[in-house]
NUTORDO-708802 format. One record per residue (C-alpha): residue in one letter; x, y, z. Coordinates in steps of 0.2 Angstrom, whole numbers, padded with zeros to 4 digits, always signed. Layout:
! NUTORDO-708802
aXYZ...
This chain:
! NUTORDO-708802
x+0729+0404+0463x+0713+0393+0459x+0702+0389+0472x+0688+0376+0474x+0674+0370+0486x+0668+0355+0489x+0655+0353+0503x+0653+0337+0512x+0644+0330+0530x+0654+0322+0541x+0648+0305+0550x+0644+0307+0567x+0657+0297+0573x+0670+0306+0563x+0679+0320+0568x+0685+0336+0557x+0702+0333+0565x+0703+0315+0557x+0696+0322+0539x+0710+0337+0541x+0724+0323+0543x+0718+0314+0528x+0718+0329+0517x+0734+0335+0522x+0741+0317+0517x+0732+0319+0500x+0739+0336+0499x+0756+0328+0499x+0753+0313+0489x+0749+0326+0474x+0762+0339+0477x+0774+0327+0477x+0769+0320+0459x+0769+0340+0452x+0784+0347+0445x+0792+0364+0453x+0787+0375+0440x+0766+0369+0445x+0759+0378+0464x+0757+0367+0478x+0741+0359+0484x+0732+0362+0499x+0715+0353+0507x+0707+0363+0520x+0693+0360+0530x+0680+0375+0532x+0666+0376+0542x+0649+0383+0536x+0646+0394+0550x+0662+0403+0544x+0657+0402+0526x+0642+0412+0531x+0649+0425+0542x+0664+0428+0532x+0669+0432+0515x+0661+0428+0499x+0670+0415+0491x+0670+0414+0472x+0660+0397+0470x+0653+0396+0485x+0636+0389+0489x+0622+0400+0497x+0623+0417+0504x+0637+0427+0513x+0636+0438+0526x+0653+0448+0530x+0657+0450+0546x+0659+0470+0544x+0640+0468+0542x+0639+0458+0560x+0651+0470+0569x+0640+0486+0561x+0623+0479+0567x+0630+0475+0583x+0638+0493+0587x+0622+0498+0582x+0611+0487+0594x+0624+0493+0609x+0620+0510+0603x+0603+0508+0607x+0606+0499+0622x+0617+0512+0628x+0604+0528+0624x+0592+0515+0634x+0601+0515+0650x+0607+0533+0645x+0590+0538+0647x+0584+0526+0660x+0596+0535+0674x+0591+0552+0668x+0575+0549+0670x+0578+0542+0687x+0588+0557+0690x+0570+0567+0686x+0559+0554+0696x+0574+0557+0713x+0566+0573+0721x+0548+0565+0719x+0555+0551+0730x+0566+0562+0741x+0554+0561+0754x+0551+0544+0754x+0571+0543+0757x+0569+0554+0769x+0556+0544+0780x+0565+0528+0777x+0581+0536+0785x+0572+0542+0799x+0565+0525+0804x+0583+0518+0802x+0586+0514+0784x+0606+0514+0780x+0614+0520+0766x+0616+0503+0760x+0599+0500+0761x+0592+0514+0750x+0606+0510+0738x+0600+0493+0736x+0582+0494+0735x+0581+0506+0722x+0595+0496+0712x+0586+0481+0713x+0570+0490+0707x+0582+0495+0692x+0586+0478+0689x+0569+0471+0689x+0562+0485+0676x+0578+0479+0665x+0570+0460+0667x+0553+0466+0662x+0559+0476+0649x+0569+0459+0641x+0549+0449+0644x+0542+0465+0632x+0556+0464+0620x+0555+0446+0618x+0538+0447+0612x+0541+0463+0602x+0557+0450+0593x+0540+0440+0587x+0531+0454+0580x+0545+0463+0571x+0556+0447+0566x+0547+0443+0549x+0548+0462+0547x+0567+0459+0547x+0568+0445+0539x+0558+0452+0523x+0568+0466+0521x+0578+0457+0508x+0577+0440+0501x+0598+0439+0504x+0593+0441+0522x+0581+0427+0522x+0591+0415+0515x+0606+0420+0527x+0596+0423+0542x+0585+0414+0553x+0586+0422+0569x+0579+0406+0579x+0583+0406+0596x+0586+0393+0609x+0585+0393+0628x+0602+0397+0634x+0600+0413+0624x+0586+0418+0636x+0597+0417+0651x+0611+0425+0641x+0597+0439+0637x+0590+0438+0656x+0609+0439+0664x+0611+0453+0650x+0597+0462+0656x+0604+0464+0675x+0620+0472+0670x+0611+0483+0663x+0599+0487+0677x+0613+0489+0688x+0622+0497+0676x+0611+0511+0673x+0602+0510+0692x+0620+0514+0699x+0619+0534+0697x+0603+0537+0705x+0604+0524+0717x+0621+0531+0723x+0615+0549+0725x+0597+0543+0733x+0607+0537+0746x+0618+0549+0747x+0602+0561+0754x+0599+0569+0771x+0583+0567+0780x+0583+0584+0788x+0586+0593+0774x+0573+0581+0761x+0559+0581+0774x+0562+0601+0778x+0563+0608+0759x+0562+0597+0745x+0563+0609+0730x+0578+0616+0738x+0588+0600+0737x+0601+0599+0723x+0607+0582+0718x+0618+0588+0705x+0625+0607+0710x+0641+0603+0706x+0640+0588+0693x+0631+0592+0677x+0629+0573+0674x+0614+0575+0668x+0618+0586+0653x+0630+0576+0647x+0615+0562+0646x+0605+0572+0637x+0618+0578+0624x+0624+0558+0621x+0605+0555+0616x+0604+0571+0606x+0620+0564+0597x+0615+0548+0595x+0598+0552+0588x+0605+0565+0577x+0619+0550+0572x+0604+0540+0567x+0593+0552+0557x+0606+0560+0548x+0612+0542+0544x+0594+0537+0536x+0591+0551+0527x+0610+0550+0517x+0609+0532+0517x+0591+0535+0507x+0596+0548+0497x+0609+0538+0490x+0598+0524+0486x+0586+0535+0477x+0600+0540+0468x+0605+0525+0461x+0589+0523+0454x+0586+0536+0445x+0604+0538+0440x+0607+0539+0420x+0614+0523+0417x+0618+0525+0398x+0603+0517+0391x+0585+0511+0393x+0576+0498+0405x+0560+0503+0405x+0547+0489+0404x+0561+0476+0399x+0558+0460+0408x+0574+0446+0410x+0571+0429+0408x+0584+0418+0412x+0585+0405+0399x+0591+0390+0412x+0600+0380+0400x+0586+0380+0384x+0589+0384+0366x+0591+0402+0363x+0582+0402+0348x+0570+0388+0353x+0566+0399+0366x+0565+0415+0358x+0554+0408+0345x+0539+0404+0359x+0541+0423+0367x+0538+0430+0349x+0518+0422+0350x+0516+0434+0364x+0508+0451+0355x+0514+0462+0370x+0531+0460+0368x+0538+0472+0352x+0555+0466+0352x+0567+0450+0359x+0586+0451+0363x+0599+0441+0369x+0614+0442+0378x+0625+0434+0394x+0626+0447+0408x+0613+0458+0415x+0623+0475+0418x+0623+0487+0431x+0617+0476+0442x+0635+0468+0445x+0635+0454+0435x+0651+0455+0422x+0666+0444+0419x+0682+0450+0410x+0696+0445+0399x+0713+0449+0392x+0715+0459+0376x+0729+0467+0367x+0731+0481+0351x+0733+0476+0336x+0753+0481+0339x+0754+0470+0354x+0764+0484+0364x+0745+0489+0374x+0738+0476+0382x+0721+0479+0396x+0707+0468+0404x+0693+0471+0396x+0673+0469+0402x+0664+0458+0390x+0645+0453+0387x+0641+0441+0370x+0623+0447+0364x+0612+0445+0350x+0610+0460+0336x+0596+0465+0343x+0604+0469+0361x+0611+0488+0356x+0594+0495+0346x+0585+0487+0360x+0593+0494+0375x+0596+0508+0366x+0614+0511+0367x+0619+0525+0358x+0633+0524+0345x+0645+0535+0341x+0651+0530+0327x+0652+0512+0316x+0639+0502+0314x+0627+0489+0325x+0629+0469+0323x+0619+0464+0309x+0613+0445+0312x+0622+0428+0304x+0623+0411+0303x+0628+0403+0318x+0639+0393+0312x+0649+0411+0307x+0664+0413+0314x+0666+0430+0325x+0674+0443+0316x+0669+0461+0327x+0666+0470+0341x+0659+0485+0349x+0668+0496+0362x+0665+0511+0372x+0675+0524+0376x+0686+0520+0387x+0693+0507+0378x+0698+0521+0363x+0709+0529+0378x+0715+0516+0387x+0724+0507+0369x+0725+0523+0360x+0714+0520+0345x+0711+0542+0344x+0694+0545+0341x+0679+0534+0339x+0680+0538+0319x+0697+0532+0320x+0695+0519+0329x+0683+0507+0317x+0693+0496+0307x+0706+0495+0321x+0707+0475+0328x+0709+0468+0347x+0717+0451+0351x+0707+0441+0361x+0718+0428+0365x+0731+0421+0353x+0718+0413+0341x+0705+0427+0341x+0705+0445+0332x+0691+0457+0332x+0689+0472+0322x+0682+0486+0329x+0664+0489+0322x+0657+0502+0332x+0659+0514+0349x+0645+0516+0360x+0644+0530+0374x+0651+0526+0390x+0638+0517+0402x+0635+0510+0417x+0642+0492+0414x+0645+0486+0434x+0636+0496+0449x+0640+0514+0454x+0652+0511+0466x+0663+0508+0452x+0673+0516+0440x+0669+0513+0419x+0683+0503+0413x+0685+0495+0395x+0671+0484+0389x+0665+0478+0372x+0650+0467+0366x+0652+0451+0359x+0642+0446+0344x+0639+0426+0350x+0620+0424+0354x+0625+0405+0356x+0632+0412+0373x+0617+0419+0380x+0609+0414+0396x+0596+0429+0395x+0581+0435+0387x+0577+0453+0386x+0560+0454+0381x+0551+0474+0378x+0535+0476+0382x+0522+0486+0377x+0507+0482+0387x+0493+0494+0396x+0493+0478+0412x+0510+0473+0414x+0508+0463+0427x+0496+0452+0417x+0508+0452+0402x+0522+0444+0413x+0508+0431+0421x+0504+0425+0402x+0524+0424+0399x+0528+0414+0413x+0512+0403+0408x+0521+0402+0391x+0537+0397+0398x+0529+0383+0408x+0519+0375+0394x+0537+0376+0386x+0550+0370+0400x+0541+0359+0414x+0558+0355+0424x+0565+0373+0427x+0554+0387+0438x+0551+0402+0427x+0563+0414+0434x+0561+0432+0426x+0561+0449+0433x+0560+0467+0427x+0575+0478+0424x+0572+0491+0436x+0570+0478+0449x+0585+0470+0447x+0594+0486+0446x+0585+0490+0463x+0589+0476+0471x+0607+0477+0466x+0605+0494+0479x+0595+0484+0492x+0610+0488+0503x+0605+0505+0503x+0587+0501+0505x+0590+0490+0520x+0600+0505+0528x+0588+0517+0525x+0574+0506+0534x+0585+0496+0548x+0596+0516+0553x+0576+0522+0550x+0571+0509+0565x+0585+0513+0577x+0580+0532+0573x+0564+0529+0578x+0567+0521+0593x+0582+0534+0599x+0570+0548+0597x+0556+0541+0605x+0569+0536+0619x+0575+0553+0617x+0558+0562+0619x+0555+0550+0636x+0572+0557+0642x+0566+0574+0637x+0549+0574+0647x+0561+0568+0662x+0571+0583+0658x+0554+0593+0659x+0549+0586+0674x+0565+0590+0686x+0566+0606+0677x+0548+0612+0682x+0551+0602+0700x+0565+0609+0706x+0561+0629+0698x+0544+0629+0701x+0544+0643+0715x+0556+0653+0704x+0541+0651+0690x+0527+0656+0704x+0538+0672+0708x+0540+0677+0691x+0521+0674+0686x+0517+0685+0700x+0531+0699+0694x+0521+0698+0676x+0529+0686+0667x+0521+0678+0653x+0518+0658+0650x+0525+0662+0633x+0541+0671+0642x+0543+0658+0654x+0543+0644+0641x+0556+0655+0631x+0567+0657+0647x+0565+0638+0655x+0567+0629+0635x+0584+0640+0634x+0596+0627+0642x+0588+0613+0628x+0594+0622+0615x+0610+0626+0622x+0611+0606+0623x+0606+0605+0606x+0618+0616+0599x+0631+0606+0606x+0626+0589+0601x+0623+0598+0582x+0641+0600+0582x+0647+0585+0587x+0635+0573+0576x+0635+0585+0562x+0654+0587+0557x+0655+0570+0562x+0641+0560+0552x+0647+0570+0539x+0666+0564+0538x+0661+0545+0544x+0650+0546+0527x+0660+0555+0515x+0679+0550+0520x+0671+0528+0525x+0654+0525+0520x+0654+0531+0504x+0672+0532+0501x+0672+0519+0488x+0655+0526+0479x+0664+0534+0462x+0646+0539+0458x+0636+0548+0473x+0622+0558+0479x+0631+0573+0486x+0627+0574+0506x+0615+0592+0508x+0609+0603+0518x+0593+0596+0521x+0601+0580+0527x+0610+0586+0539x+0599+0599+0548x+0586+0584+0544x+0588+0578+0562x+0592+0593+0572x+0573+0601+0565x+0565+0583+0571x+0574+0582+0587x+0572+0601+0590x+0551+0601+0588x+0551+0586+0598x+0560+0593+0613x+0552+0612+0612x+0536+0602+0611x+0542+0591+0627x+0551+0604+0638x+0537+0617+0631x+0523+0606+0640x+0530+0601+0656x+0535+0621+0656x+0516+0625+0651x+0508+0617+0665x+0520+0622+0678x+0515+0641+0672x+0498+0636+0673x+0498+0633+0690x+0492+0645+0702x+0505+0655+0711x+0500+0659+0725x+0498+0640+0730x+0515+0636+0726x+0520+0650+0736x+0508+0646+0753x+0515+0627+0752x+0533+0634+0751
């Protein structure tokens, strides 16, 4: 099926209903003038906010975001959101026996249960407003950052905002506050005065419920989630780039031609003493730019798509494909009519033409009117990106076709060698912009996807640990608060600070070793049976990236625990045991 787009503003007194009923009429009008044997027509209306979050249409105009995209940034955001509150009701859990007595007292002067529960509710509420005031400044501060990740994201993303989003945001923020405020709200009202005001280290919120625990271990996991995520996701992107593509890219520079003379073109480029050699062809590969056509054996019984780029005879020497056997395109007339090709390997299997020896002299039938003889077999390469498998593919001797430059360059300043050809290209073509870029950068923008991952899961991480360190430090607080007279009475038995530290940091790793084995078998499967399903070329998922965040999150939290623990040891004993 053919599709194709036309783009159109409708007058403001028009309606996309009224459009759609004229289209549809059209739509008729025309099937019924086709024959049966001919598909039948249909006019649709689209609108451009579903262009951009939805699939990318063949021929569309501008950029595409998918909506698998949307729904992934989104699950992340709650993520966040959710170690956030996670965090905020554990440390409100912590903060609860420092404020026991002030519940206490409240009690006792007549405060009801309902009371308690709704002051510190409301007090958890208007830290979640303030919090949304901070984060809407923080927006200003890190939305260029964003935005500049990737010019794809520029052009898709504007991230402007209009008031009804704040009260969205504002409304937002309250759910949240009660959300996470609940817990410690319910249990702070849920004390009693005598026993608050009489003993407060001896009063245990959570003797039965290990609420707490199971807080900690979702933040441990969802940090973990995060690191190990970046560190893959960067691996991976570091891979592609330094992956043996099948020939050289090094210092080659691109330079669409926009529609000039090849030749024309060429013929101003070969002024420039920097650049050593010029070649032409219609596709940059391995950067996911290809197109394809049908092609048959010479017998007619094999028949295959087969990848295709039309280049000059200067291409293969250039790039410096290697051949395995036959000979390179040696330069003609224009006005020649084609006679070969080259192929690579997998086009030998896929038709059975034996071995590359065996295989020059064989022809290919492109299309009714057009037979190739095989001239050469180049190596295998990487054609299309890695997340795809090599197929059949052959160059093309018809320079005329080209819409790229290749230009080498040999230059000790390579910046200033680009600056003087992009000079030359203006003095030459004042109507189009010079648009030319280096190999490598277009084959690392081709993995931005990667890049963005590494820096937008890098982010998140970032922010999980450091709200995982604060939910750590209210961990370390309760901990020393509520065994601090078991710390005294072992100090004065001989314990160490060392020892105590050891024996007090022993239920963090516990917790640790439990999020580690939830995070870790499951990163592991998300990445390697979903994420990277579809990679047929990969960096293998180590060691080191999955032990990446349990190290991280384990210095942090020794470090955290270790100094609430520290100055609890510190303190004099025999003062702790007096106000006891």
């Amino acid at each position: 099926m053919w599709s194709n787009y036309a783009y159109f503003k409708l007058d403001v007194n028009t309606s996309i209903e009224q459009v759609q009923t004229r289209l549809t009429a059209i739509s008729s009008e025309e099937n019924s003038r086709q024959s049966a044997d001919y598909a039948s027509i249909y006019l649709g209306t689209q609108a451009l906010t579903n262009i951009m979050s939805g699939p990318d249409l063949s021929n569309q105009i501008g950029e595409s975001i998918s909506s698998e995209v949307l729904w992934i940034l989104g699950i992340l955001a709650l993520v966040v959101i959710l170690s956030a509150a996670f965090n905020y009701t554990n440390l409100s859990i912590a903060r609860s026996l420092r404020r026991a007595k002030e519940v206490g007292v409240r009690k006792v002067v007549g405060a009801t249960r309902k009371q308690v529960f709704s002051q510190f509710t409301i007090e958890a509420c208007i830290i979640s407003v303030f919090s949304v005031i901070i984060a809407y400044f923080l927006f200003f501060l890190l939305k260029p950052l964003f935005l500049n990740l990737n010019p794809e994201i520029q052009r898709s993303l504007k991230l402007d905002h209009e008031p009804i989003m704040l009260l969205y945001f504002f409304a937002f923020a309250i759910v949240v506050g009660i959300s996470s405020g609940f817990i410690p709200s319910l249990f702070l009202s849920k004390l009693k005065a005598i026993q608050v005001l009489k003993d407060v280290s001896s009063t245990r919120l959570f003797s039965k419920v290990n609420l707490r625990k199971v807080l900690i271990v979702v933040q441990f996991t969802l940090s973990l989630a995060f690191i190990i995520s970046a560190s893959i996701a960067f691996r991976q992107f570091k891979y592609a780039l330094n992956y043996d593509l099948g020939f050289d890219t090094e210092n080659v520079l691109n330079v669409n031609l926009a529609g000039n003379d090849p030749e024309l073109t060429k013929a101003i480029f070969e002024q420039i003493p920097e650049i050593t050699d010029i070649s032409m062809s219609s596709h940059l590969l391995s950067t996911g730019s290809r197109y394809s056509n049908q092609a048959k054996s010479e017998d007619g019984l094999d028949s295959a798509s087969i990848y295709l780029s039309q280049v000059d005879h200067k291409y293969i020497p250039l790039m410096k494909h290697q051949l395995l056997a036959g000979t390179n395109f040696v330069q003609k007339d224009k006005v020649e009519k084609e006679e070969t090709v080259i192929v690579n390997e997998t086009t030998l299997k896929k038709f059975n033409l034996g071995s590359p020896e065996e295989a020059i002299g064989k022809t290919l039938k492109f299309g009714p009117e057009t037979s190739l003889i095989i001239q050469g077999v180049v190596k295998n390469f990487n054609y299309a990106t890695l997340d795809s498998e090599i197929k059949c593919f052959a160059f093309r001797h018809l320079p005329q076709r080209a819409q790229l430059l290749n230009l080498k360059i040999q230059s000790d300043n390579v910046l200033a060698t680009r600056k003087k050809i992009e000079d030359a290209w203006l003095a030459f073509d004042e109507v189009h912009e010079f648009r030319g870029s280096f190999y490598d950068e277009r084959i690392e923008a081709a993995y931005a996807e990667f890049s963005i991952m590494f820096t937008v899961v890098g982010f998140l991480a970032f922010i999980t640990i450091t709200i995982s360190a604060l939910g750590l430090l209210g961990m370390g607080v309760y901990t020393a608060e509520t065994r601090l007279k078991e710390i005294s009475i072992r100090k004065v038995l001989g314990a160490s600070e060392s020892s105590l530290i050891k024996l007090l940091s022993k239920g963090f790793m516990w917790l640790l070793l439990i999020a580690s084995m939830i995070t870790i078998p499951a990163t592991y499967f998300l990445f390697d049976a979903v994420i990277l399903s579809d990679q047929v070329n990969r960096a293998g998922i180590g060691v080191l990236e999955l032990s990446l965040g349990v190290i991280v999150i384990f210095v942090i939290g020794f470090t955290t625990i270790g100094s609430q623990t520290w100055k609890a040891a510190k303190s004099n004993p025999a003062q702790t045991l007096r106000s006891e």
